[in-house]
N, C-alpha and C positions, 0 to 999 in steps of 0.2 A: 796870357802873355808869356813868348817864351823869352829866358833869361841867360844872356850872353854873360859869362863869367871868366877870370883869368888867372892863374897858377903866379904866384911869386916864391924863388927859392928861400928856402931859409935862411939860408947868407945873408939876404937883402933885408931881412928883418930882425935880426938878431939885434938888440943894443949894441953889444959889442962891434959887428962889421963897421969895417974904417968906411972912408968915403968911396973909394974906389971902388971896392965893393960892392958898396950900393947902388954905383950907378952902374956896374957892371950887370947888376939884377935886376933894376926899375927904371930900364930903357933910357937909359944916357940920366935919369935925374938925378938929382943927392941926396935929395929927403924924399921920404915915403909919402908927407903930406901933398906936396905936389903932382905926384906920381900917379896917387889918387885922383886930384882933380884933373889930371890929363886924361883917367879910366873913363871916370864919370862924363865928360865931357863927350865920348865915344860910346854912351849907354851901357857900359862897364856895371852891370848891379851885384856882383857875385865875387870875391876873392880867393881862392886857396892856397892854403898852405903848404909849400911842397917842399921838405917832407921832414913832417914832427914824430921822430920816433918815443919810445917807451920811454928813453934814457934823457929826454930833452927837458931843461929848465923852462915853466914856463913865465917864472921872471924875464927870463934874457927876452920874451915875445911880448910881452903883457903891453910896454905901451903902443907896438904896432898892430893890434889885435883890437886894444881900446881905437885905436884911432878908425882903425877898417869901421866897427861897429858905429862910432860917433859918427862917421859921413854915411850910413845909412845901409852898406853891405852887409851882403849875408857873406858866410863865413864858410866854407868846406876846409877839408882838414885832411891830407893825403899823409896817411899811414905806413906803420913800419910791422913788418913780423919780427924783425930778427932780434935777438936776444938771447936770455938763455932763461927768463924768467916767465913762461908760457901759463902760468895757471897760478889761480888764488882765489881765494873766499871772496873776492867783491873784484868789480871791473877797477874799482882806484889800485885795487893790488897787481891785477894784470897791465893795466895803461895809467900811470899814476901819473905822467904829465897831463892828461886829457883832463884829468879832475877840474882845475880851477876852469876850464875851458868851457865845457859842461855845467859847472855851477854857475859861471857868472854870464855863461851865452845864453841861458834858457829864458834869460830876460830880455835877450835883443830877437832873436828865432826860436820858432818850435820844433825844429829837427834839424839833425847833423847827416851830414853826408860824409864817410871815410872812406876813398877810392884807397885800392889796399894791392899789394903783388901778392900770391900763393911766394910758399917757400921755393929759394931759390939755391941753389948749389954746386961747385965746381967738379965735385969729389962720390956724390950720388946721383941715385935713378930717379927718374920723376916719378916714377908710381909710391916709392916711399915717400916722396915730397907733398905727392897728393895727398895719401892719406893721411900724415902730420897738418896739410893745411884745415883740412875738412873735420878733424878733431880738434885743432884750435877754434877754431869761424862756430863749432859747436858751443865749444865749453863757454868759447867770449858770448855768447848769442845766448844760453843759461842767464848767466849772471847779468847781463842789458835786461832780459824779461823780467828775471825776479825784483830789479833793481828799479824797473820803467823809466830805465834811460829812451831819451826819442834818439837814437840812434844806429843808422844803416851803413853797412859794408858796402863797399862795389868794387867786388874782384876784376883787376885791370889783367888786361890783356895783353901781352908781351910781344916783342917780335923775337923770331929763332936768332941767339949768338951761342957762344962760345959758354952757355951754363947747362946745366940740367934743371929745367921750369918746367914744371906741367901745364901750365897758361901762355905759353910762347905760340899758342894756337886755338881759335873760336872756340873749339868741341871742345880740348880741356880745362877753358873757361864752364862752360857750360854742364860738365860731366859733375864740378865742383859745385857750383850753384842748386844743381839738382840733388846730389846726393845730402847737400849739406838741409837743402828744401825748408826753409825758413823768409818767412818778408824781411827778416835783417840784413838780406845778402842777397842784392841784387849785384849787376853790372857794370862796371866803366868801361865802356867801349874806345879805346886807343885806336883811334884811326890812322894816325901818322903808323906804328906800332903793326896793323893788319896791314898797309897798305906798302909797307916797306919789307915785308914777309910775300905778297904776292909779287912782287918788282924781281927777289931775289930767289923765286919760286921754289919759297919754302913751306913749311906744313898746307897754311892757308890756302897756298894754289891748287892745290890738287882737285877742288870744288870751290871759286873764287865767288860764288852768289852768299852772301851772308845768310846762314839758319835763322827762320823765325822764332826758331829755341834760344838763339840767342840774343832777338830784335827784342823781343819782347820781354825780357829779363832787364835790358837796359835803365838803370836809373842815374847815370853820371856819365860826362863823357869829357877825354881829351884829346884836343886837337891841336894839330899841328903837319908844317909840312916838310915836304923832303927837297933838298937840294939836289945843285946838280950833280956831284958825287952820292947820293942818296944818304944824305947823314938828316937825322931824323929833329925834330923840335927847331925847324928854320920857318923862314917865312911862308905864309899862304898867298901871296899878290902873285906867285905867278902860277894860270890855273894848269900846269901838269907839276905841281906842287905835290898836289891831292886831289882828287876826284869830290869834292866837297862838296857839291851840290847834288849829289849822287848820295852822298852817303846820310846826309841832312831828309832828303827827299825820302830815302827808306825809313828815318826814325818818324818823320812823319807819319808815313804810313803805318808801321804799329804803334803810334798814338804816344810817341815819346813827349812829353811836357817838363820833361828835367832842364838843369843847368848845359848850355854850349860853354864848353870850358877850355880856353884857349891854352897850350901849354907849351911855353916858349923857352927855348934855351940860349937867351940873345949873346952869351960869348961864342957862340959857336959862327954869328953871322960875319957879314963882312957890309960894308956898305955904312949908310944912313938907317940907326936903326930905327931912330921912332915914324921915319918916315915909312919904312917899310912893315913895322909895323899896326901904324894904324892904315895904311893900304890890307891888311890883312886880317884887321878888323873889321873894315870897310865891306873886305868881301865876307866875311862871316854874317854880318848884319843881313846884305841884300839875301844872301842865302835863306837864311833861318824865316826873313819875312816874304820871299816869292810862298808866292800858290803852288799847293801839291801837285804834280806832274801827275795825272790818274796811267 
């Protein structure tokens, strides 16, 4: 059975965020608890985190994280690199928010999924940026083994702006995954993310068939669609959104059984949002359950 899942920002779940805020994150609602029973109600089994860096309390998350757990979700946790404190004798010293998360989740699920970006930069070259990622994703991926944390990376996949990313393109996802060459470091495939990189015929276009190098590395994914100025994490209801049945249809094919993981940015929308978003869960569902297209 595959597992329709959905991204909440961290705003929306902090204790602290007022109301406005919350409902500017949990689709027009006020409280989380409700927000949940709207997920669940749309087959919603999977929540993320997006995004708990190194530096984050995870007091300020603890009762919406309890709550996720108590209504029966599994939990993904979208990661941060940046900091300045990259290495330590144990992963609590390199990701010391993730600790309680990790001790007290391994009672609700048996693995963690962290979709994660490579280092990013205004002021450097991506091939330095690779190599700093590919030495970190090493040394954290040490300390998980010796440690026997259950948990796995999925280096996301960016679209080309205004940074120096080595991941702002499939191959240099892929070049990282391979060198780094460990089960703890699979893939999140950003399809909003590639699909707004071909519109703009950037890296990705130049050969717009997705690598099996990189279908099959795949173990997380976000989705989302592009509007009509092409601005990216909008609604899926309308289908030149995203080619979503197309891209569903290739993880099929190489045997993808991870989390669909919606990942929505609803102040960016305009309109009726939960209308148009559960239109767009709507179509994610029909997606994920048609028959493979041979």
């Amino acid at each position: 059975m595959m597992t329709i899942g959905v991204s909440i920002k961290s705003t929306g779940l902090r204790k602290d965020a007022d109301i406005s805020e919350r409902r500017t994150h949990l689709a027009g609602f006020s409280h989380l608890r409700d927000y949940l029973n709207f997920l669940q109600a749309h087959d919603v089994k999977s929540i993320e985190l997006r995004i708990y860096t190194r530096e984050d309390s995870y007091e300020m998350y603890q009762e919406a994280i309890e709550m996720i757990w108590k209504k029966g979700f599994h939990l993904t946790i979208h990661g941060d690199l940046a900091g300045d404190f990259w290495y330590g004798e144990s992963f609590g010293d390199v990701y010391p928010s993730l600790v309680q998360i990790l001790k007290h989740g391994q009672l609700e699920q048996t693995e963690f999924i962290m979709p994660i970006h490579a280092f990013q930069s205004t002021n450097s070259f991506a091939p330095t940026l690779k190599d700093e990622s590919v030495q970190v994703f090493k040394q954290w991926i040490s300390l998980i083994e010796s440690e026997e944390i259950p948990l796995c990376f999925a280096l996301e996949n960016n679209r080309e702006k205004k940074l120096y990313d080595p991941c702002d393109n499939l191959q240099g996802v892929i070049d990282i995954v391979h060198e780094v060459n460990s089960p703890h470091l699979g893939i999140c495939w950003d399809m909003g993310h590639y699909d707004s990189n071909l519109l703009h015929k950037r890296a990705d276009s130049v050969d717009p068939a997705v690598p099996n190098a990189f279908l099959e590395r795949v173990i997380h994914t976000h989705i989302h669609g592009l509007n009509e100025e092409s601005v990216t994490h909008c609604s899926l209801s309308d289908p030149l959104s995203l080619p979503l049945e197309m891209y569903v249809d290739l993880l099929k094919k190489a045997h993808y059984t991870g989390i669909y993981n919606v990942e929505m940015s609803f102040d960016r929308w305009d309109g009726n949002v939960q209308h148009e978003f559960t239109r767009s869960l709507q179509r994610l569902k029909r997606a994920v359950a048609q028959e493979l297209v041979s």
